[in-house]
C-alpha positions, -999 to 999 in steps of 0.1 A, spaced: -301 515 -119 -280 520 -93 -251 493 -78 -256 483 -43 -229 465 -27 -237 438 -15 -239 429 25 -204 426 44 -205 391 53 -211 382 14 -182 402 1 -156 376 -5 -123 396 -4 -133 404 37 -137 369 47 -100 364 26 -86 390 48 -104 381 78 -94 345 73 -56 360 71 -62 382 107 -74 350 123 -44 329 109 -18 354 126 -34 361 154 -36 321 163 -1 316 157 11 343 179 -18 331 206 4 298 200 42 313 200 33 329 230 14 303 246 44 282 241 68 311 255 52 314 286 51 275 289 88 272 283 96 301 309 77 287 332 93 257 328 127 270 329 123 288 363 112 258 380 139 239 369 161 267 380 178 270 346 182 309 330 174 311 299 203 331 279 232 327 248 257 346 269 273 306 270 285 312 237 311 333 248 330 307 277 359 284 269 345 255 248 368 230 263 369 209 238 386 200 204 376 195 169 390 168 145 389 192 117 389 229 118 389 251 82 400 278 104 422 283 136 407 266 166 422 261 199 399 240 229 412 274 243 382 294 223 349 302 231 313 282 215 305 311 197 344 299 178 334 264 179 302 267 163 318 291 135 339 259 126 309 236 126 292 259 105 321 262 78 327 222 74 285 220 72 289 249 45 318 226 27 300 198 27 265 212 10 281 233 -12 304 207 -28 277 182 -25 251 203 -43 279 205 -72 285 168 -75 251 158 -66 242 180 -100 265 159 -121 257 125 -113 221 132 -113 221 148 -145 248 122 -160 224 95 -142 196 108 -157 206 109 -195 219 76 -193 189 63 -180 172 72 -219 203 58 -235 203 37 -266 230 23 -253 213 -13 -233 246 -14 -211 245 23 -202 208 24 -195 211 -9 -170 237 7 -154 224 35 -147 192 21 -136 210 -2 -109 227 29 -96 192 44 -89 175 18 -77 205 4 -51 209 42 -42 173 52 -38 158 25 -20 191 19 9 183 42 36 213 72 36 225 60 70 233 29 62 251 44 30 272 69 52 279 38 73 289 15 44 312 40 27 332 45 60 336 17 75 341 -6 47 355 16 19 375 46 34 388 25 70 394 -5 45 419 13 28 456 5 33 477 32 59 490 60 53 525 44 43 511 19 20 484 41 3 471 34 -28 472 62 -61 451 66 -94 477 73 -123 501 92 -95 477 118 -91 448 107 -67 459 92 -35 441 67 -13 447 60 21 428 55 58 436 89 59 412 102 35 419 113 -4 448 136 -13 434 152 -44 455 177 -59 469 197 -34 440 190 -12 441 165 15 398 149 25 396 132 56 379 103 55 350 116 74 342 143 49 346 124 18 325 102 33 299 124 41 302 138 3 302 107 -16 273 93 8 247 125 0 262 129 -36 256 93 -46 221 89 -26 208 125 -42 215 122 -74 199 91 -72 168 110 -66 176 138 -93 186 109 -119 148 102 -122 136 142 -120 160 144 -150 148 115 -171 110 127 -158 119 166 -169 134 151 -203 102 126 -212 80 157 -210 97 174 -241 70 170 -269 83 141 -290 83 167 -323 110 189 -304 132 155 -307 118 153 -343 122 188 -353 158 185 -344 168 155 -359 153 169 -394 179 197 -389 207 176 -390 214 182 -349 236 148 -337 217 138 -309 239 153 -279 236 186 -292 201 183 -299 203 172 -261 223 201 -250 205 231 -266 171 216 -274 158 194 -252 174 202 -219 170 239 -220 132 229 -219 137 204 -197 147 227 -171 112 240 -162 99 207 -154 134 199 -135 139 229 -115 113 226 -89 115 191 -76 156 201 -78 153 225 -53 136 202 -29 167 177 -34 192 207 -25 174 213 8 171 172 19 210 174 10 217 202 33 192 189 59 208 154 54 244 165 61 232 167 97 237 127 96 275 140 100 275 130 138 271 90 129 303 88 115 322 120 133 323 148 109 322 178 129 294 196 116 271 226 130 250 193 141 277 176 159 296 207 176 260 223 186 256 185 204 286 188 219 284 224 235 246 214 246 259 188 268 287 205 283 265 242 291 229 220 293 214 250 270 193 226 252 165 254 240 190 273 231 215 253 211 184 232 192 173 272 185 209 278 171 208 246 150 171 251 139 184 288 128 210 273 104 190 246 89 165 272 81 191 298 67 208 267 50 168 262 33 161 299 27 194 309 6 189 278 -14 156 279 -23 161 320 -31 185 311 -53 166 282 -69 139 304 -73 157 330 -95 169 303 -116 135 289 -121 122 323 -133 154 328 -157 141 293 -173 104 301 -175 82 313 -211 78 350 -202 41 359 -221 35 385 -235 
């Protein structure tokens, strides 16, 4: 007997790929569609369309720069600053963010009754307060409610409070920034608290057992037992926590941080490139989203049961 196969509009795999042709070719029918509107657009308003803006005298200053910046330089200087303090900020958030959630999260299946409330009230107060009004809160009524710069306040003569910001060690925080970090830190790890205590309940109960019967005291049954398996439950909703952080530090502008976010705002309404400053600031975000969820990714796999 011999196989025949079978008729081209049965065959499966070529409506997949045909399904995959008509996909692309509707989304550049779409880009370009979109193109020509936006050109079109752009001549009868009389505006060229163009980044050579980036290279003109910004004009303007920046409350904090990382590196040398002069109102003398150009955008394409501006924006580089913007970009660093946005890089600070999700970087150093994503590290504390880690820590509280995880610490959050542990305590939240303490014996301990006192440890366990308190770490539930943290979640819930966190979690449920919209992060504007958080970033709002810790400004105006924490860090500006501290006493002047002459009268600050220290923690054991090492920490040093003031409406200046935090001198930590050699390192001086404006208010602004650690405003902006304590605000995402504090309202993540809310969020990562629960994905911790969720990644943690799904351990079988005998793993807990098992280790008990060896003699493990229960934190390091914690720290090599049950976490380590935690991790492949915890690692996926993690990463979509990292990228609301970074996409969250763009909130910056409420309380003057200058961020990518705030400088791009700034140089949009001095040149009037709106297209392409919101393409410049949609091109970070997504870099910002991409690197982080690379990484993540490699982790997750690092984490997984390889079968053989």
């Amino acid at each position: 007997m011999t196989n025949s196969k079978p008729p081209l509009w049965r065959d499966y795999r070529f409506w997949q790929i045909a399904a995959q042709c008509i996909a692309v070719i509707l989304a550049i029918a779409i880009v370009t569609i979109l193109g020509i509107n936006l050109n079109r657009n752009l001549q009868q308003l009389g505006i060229k369309f163009g980044f050579d803006f980036i290279q003109q005298q910004a004009s303007f200053d920046i409350g904090e720069t990382p590196i040398n910046y002069n109102p003398t330089d150009s955008y394409i200087r501006a924006l580089w600053v913007g970009l660093i303090n946005s890089l600070r900020v999700a970087v150093a958030g994503i590290f504390l963010t880690t820590i509280v959630g995880i610490t959050a999260g542990i305590a939240r299946l303490s014996e301990n009754w006192l440890v366990r409330k308190i770490s539930l009230v943290y979640v819930e107060i966190f979690r449920n307060t919209p992060l504007l009004l958080q970033l709002l809160f810790w400004y105006f009524a924490v860090f500006l409610g501290f006493p002047k710069a002459e009268n600050k306040a220290s923690l054991w003569g090492l920490v040093f409070f003031s409406q200046n910001g935090i001198e930590l060690f050699g390192f001086n925080l404006s208010p602004e920034f650690s405003t902006l970090l304590l605000g995402l830190t504090f309202y993540t790890g809310a969020f990562i608290a629960e994905i911790v205590r969720g990644g943690i309940k799904s351990v079988a109960k005998g793993q807990w057992e098992a280790g008990l019967s060896l003699g493990l005291k229960p934190t390091l049954l914690m720290r090599l037992v049950i976490f380590p398996q935690a991790l492949r439950v915890i690692i996926p909703p993690l990463t979509s926590q990292y990228l609301n952080l970074a996409k969250n530090s763009s909130l910056a502008i409420a309380i003057g941080y200058p961020d990518i976010y705030f400088v791009a705002s700034t140089t949009f309404n001095q040149t009037g490139k709106a297209v392409e400053v919101m393409l410049l600031i949609m091109l970070t975000y997504l870099t910002f989203s991409l690197i982080i969820s690379l990484m993540m990714n490699l982790l997750n796999r690092t984490v997984q049961i390889k079968e053989r």
